[in-house]
C-alpha positions in Angstrom: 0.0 0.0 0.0 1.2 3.4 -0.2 3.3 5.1 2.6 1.9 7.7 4.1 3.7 10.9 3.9 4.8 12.9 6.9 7.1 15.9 7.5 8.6 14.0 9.9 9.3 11.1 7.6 10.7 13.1 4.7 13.1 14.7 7.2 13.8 11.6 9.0 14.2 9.7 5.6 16.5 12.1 4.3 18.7 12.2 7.1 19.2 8.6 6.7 19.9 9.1 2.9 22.9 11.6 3.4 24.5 9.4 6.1 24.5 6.2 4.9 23.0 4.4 7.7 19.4 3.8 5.5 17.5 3.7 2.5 15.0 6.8 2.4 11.6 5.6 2.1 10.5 3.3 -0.3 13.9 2.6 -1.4 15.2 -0.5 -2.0 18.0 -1.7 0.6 21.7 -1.3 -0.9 23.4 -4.1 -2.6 25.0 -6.9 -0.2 23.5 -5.9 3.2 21.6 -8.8 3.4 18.3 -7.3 4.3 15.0 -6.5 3.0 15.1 -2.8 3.7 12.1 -1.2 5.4 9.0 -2.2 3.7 6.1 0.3 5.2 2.7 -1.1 6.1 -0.1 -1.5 8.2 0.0 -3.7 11.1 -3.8 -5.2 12.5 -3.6 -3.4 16.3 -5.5 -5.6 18.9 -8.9 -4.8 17.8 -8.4 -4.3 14.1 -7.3 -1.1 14.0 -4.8 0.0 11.5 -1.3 1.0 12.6 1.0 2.6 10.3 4.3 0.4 10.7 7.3 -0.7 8.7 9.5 -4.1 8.7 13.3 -4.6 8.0 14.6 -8.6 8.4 17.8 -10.6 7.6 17.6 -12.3 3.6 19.8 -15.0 5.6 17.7 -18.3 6.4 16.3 -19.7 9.3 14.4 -18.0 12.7 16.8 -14.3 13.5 15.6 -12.6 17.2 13.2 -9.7 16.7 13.0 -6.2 17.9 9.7 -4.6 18.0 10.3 -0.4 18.3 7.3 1.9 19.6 7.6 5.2 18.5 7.7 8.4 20.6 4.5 10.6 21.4 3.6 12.4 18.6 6.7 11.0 15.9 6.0 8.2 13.7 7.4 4.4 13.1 10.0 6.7 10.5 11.5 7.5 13.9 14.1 4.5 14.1 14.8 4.2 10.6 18.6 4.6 11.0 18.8 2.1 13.8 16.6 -0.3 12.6 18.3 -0.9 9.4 21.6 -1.5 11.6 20.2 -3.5 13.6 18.2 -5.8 10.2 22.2 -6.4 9.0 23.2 -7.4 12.4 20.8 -10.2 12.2 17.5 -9.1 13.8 14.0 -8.8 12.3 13.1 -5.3 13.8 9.3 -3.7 13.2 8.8 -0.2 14.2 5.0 0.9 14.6 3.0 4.1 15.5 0.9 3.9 18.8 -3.2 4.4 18.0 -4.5 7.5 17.4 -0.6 9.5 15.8 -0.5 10.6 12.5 -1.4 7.8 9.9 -2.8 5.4 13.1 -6.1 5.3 13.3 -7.8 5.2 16.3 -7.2 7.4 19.1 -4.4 8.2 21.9 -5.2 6.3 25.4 -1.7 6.8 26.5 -0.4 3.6 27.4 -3.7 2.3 28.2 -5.1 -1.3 28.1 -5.8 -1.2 24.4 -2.2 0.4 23.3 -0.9 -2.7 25.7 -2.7 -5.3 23.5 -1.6 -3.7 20.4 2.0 -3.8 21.0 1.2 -7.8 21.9 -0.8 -8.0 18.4 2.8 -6.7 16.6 4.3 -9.2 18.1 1.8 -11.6 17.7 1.5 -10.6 13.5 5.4 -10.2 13.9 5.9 -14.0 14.4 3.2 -14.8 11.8 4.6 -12.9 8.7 8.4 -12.4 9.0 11.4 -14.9 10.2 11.1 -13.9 14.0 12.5 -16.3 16.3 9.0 -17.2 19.1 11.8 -17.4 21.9 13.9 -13.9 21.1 11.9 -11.1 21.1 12.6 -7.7 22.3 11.1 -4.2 22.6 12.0 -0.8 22.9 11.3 2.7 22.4 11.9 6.6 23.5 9.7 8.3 25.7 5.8 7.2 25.3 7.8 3.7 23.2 10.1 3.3 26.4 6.8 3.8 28.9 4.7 1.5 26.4 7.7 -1.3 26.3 7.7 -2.0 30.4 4.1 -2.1 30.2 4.1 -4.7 27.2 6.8 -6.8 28.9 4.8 -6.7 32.1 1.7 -7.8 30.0 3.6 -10.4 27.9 5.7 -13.3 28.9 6.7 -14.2 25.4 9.1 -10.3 25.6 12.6 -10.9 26.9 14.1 -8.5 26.3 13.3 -4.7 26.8 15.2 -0.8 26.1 13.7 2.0 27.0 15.1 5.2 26.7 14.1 8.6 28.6 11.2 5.9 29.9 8.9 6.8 32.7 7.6 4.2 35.0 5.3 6.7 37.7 2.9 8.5 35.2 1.4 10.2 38.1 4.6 11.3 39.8 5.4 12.6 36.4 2.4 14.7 36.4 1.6 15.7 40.1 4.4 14.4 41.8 4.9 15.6 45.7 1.2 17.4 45.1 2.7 19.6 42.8 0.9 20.0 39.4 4.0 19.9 36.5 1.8 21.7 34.2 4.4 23.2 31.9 4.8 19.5 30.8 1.3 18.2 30.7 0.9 21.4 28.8 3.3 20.3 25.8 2.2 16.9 25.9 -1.3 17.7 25.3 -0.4 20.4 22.9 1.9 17.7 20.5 -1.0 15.2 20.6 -3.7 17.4 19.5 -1.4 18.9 16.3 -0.5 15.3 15.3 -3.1 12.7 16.9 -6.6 12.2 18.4 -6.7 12.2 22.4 -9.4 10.2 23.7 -11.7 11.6 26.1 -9.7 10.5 29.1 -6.9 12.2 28.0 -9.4 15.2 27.5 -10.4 15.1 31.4 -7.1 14.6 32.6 -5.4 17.4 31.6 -8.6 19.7 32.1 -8.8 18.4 35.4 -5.0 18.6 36.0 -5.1 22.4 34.6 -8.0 23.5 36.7 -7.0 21.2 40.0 -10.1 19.4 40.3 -10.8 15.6 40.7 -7.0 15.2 41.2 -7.5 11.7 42.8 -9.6 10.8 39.3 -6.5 11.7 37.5 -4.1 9.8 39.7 -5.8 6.4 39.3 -5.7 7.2 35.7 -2.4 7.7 35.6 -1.6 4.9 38.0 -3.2 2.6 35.7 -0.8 3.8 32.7 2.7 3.5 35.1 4.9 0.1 34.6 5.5 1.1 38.5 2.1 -0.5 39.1 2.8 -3.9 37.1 6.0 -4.3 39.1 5.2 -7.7 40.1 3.9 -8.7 36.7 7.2 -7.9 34.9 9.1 -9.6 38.0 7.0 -12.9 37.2 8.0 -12.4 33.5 11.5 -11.6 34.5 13.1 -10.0 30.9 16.2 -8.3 30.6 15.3 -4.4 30.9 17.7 -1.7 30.2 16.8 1.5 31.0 18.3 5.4 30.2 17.2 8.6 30.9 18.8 12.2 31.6 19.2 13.8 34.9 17.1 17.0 33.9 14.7 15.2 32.4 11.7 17.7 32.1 8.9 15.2 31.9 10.1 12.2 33.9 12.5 13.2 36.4 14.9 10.7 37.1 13.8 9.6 40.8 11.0 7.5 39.7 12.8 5.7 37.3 15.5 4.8 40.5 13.2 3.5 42.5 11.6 1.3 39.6 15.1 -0.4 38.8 15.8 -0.7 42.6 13.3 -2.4 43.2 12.8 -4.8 39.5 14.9 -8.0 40.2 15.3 -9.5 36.8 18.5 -8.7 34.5 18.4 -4.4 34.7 21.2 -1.9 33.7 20.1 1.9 34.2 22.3 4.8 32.7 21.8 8.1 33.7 23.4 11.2 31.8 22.7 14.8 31.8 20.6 16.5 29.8 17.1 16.5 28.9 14.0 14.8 28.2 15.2 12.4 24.9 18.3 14.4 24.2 20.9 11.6 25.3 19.9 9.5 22.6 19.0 12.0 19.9 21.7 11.8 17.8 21.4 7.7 17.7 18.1 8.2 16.0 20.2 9.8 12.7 22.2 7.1 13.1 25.3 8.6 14.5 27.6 7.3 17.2 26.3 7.4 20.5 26.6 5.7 23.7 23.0 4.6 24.7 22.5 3.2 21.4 25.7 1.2 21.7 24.5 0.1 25.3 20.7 -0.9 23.4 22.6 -3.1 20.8 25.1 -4.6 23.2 22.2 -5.4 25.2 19.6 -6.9 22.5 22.9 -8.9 21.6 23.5 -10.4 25.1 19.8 -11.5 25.6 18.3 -12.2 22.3 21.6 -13.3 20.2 23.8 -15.0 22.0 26.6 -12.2 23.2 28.1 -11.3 26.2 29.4 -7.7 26.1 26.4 -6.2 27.9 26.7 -5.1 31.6 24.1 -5.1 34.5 24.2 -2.6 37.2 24.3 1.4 37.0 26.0 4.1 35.1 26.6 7.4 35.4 28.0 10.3 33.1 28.7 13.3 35.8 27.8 16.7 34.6 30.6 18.0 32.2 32.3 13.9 31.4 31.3 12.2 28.6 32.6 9.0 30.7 30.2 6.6 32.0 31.0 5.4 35.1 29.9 1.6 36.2 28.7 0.6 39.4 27.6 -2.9 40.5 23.9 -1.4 41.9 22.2 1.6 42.9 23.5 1.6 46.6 27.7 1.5 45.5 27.3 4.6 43.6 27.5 6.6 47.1 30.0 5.8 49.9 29.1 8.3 52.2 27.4 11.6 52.9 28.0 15.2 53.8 25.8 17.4 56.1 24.6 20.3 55.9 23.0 22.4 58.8 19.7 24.5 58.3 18.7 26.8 61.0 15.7 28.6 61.0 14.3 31.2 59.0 11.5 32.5 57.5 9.8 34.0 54.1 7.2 35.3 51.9 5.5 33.0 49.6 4.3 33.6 46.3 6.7 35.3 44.8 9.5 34.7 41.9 13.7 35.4 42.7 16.0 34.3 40.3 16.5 30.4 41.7 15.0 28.5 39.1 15.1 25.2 37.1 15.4 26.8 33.6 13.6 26.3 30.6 12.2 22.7 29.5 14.9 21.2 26.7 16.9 24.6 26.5 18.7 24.5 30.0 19.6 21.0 30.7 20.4 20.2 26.4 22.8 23.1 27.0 24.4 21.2 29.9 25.0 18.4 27.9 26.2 20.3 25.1 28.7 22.3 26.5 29.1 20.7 29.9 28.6 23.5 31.7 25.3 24.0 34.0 23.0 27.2 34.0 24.0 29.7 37.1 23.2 32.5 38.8 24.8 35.0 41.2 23.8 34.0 45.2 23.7 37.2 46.4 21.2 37.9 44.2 18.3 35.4 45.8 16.4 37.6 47.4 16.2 36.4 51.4 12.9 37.6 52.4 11.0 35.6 49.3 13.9 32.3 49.6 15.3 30.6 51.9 19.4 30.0 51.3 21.7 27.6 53.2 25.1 27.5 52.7 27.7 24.7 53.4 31.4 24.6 54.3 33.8 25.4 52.2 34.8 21.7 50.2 39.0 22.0 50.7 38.6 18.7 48.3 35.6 19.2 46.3 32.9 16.6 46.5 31.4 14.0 44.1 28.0 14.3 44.5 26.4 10.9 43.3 22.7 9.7 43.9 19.4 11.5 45.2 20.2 14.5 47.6 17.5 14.6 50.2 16.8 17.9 52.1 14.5 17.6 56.0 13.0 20.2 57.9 10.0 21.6 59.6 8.1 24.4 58.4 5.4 26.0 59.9 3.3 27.9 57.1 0.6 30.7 57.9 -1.9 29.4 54.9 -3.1 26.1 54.6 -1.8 25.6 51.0 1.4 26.2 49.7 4.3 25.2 47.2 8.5 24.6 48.2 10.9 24.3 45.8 14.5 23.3 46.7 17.3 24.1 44.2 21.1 22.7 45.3 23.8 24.6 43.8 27.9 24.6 43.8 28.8 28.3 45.0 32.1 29.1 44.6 34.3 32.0 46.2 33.1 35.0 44.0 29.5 33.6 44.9 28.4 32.1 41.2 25.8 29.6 41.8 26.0 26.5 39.4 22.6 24.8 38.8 23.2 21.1 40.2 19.4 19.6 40.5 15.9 20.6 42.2 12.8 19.3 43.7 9.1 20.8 44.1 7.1 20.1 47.2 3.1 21.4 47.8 1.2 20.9 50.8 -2.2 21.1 50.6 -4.8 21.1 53.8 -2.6 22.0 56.7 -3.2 23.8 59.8 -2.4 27.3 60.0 0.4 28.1 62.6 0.7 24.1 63.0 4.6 23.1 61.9 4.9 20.3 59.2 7.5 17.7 58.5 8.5 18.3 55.2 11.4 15.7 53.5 12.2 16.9 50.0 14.2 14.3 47.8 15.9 16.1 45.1 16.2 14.8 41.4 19.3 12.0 41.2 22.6 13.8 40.1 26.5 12.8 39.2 28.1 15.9 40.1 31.8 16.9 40.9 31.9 19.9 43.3 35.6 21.4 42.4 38.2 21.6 45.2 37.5 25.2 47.2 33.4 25.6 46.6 30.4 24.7 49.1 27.0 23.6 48.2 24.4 25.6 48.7 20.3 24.7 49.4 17.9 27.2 48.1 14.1 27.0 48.8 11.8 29.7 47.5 8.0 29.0 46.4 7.4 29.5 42.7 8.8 28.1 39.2 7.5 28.5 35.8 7.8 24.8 35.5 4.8 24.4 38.1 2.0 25.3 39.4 1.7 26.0 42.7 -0.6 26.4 45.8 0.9 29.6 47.2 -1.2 32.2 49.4 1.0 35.3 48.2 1.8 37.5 51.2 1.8 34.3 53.3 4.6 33.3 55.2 6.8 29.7 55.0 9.0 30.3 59.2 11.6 27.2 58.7 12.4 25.6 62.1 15.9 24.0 61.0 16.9 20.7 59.5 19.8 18.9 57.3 20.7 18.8 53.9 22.3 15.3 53.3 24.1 14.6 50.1 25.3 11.3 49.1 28.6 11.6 48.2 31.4 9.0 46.3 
């Protein structure tokens, strides 16, 4: 049948073209690869409806291990055109499809819902019935919605062993109201890129109107609960596939914590890199089919459990802000071998107001940080104390490696019974210039006036090396354009002490 034509797949295509690593659509594969080259389709989803889709395989003989890709929210199956046709000639029947209700899809978006769960079984399922796929070696994998949609399949599906999913999120509704704190900025875009290139459903609909105007929040957490891999941890234990798993440290959609507690707790086979940067910007350059280091980890590990290789690690890796090094660790806990403390006496300020602490910009701040290795900063003295709170540490005579999920405690007794916290840790050096290092937002809702409340803030997960001769410092003020918050302007937030602790390697 005829491909549908997209922007997306013209560009994609055409990048592919001028680097060598694919055909552009509807071209034949080159001479001597050995492959079919993609051959775009439609694929029957789990109730018949049609999903735009392409297939690459070997020419070679006999069964060859299959690797089923789910394409991002709001691209297309043209997405992984450069690694897909890599991955054909190094022996693997790959399929890349669109999710229901994107572009040429029919149907609409239930993000990550029961029906998009059966579909990617049905790919499998018409995967193994019309190509050379090996029953026993199948994998999936994906970026962003793909990576969320591939732990929920393998959860769902015994017959997946194998799993990648990059910038994945496994907590839906931590993504989108984590700590009672509405991330609207996000939901925002999200429901912005699916109504320019897809049809939301009408649970989509309610959940961000709801999310927008605050109301039946507990409707929307169930909803979202019901869409998070998090919830099927048992399931995919009892399945027990190999999962790797990548993200970035500033991811703006699904911050990196969640994702840490999800591969703490998953006992199968697991590897988890972290990098900086942002939302799907560690892997970009993979998808043109450049070098790049989480799509040399997804290959190594596809090879290891689907292929018969043996390069593949488990455990943890971390790139620290400013290497391009990943460092190994056997699990989670080594990555940290100690902590440092830092004192927070008491103080109070106003809420509802702005200083010039802030997470930066979705995509811009943290993709700038991984370009040029050098976070966002501001100048300390310029935080205004009566609207933020500001702690400062020791002076580090050896600098610090900060590694792991820095976790700030205190008490705080507000005057309203609503309000929003955001921490923000930063390496201050002697001239006072702040270096962005991670952040956190907290809300409490329904408090007594007057009444002090235990407040423990975990901070996004971070590799960071403090240099010799700076101190950290803890910054809390009440309002971020990433958010939106409960504040009472002209209320007050009195602070009655705590600890910063950082874990430190």
């Amino acid at each position: 049948m005829p491909r549908r034509i997209t922007l997306l797949s013209l560009v994609t295509a055409l990048i592919c073209a001028l680097i060598g690593f694919g055909p552009a659509v509807g071209a034949a594969s080159a001479a001597g690869t050995g492959t079919t080259g993609p051959v775009f389709l439609s694929i029957p989803g789990a109730d018949g409806t049609a999903l735009s889709a392409n297939v690459d395989q070997p020419t070679t003989p006999g069964l060859h291990p299959v690797i089923v890709f789910i394409s991002s929210w709001s691209l297309n199956d043209v997405e992984y055109i450069a690694q897909e046709t890599q991955l054909a000639t190094r022996g693997y029947v790959v399929v890349s499809y669109t999710p229901e209700g994107f572009l040429d899809s029919g149907g609409q978006i239930h993000v990550a819902g029961p029906q998009d769960v059966a579909d990617t079984s049905a790919v499998i399922t018409w995967t193994l019935a019309n190509t050379s796929a090996d029953p026993n070696k199948i994998g999936v994998a994906g970026v962003s919605y793909g990576a969320g949609l591939s732990l929920l399949a393998a959860a769902h599906d015994p017959r997946i062993k194998a799993v990648a999913a990059m910038s994945a999120w496994s907590d839906l509704t931590y993504s989108l109201y984590g700590n009672q704190t509405r991330h609207l900025l996000a939901a925002d875009l999200l429901g912005f890129l699916g109504q320019l290139t897809g049809r939301p459903d009408a649970q989509l609909t309610e959940a961000l109107s709801d999310l927008n105007s605050d109301t039946d929040i507990p409707w929307v957490e169930s909803w979202a609960a019901a869409r998070s891999p998090a919830t099927y941890l048992s399931q995919l234990d009892a399945n027990h596939p190999a999962v790797y798993i990548s993200n970035a440290f500033g991811d703006s959609f699904f911050a990196p914590d969640q994702i840490v507690s999800f591969f703490n707790q998953y006992t199968g086979p697991k590897r988890l890199d972290l990098a900086p940067g942002d939302h799907a910007t560690v892997e970009l350059t993979g998808l043109a089919g450049l070098a790049n280091t989480v799509w040399s980890n997804v290959g190594d590990w596809f090879d290891t459990y689907l292929n018969g290789g043996s390069s593949a690690t488990t455990g943890v890796d971390l790139t620290a802000v400013g290497s391009s090094t990943q460092q190994h660790y056997a699990d989670w806990a080594a990555t940290a071998t100690g902590t440092d403390t830092v004192n927070l006496p008491g103080t109070r300020i106003s809420s509802g107001y702005y200083t010039v602490a802030n997470a930066g910009v979705p995509f811009i701040t943290n993709g700038l940080t991984q370009l040029t290795g050098s976070p966002s900063s501001i100048w300390l003295p310029l935080v205004d104390r009566s609207d933020a709170a500001v702690w400062q540490g020791p002076t580090l005579s050896s600098g610090a490696a900060i590694r792991g999920i820095p976790q700030a405690r205190f008490t705080v007794t507000p005057s309203a019974a609503s309000g929003t916290l955001v921490a923000y840790l930063y390496d201050v050096n002697w001239l006072g210039d702040a270096s962005f290092v991670t952040h956190v937002p907290y809300t409490y809702l329904d408090a007594t006036p007057g009444a002090p409340l235990s407040v423990t803030m975990d901070l996004n997960a971070i590799d960071y090396n403090v240099p010799a001769g700076d101190h950290l410092a803890l910054v809390v003020g009440t309002k971020d354009l990433l958010y939106a918050d409960a504040d009472q302007t002209g209320s007050t937030d009195t602070f009655g002490g705590g600890t910063l602790t950082v874990p430190v390697g």
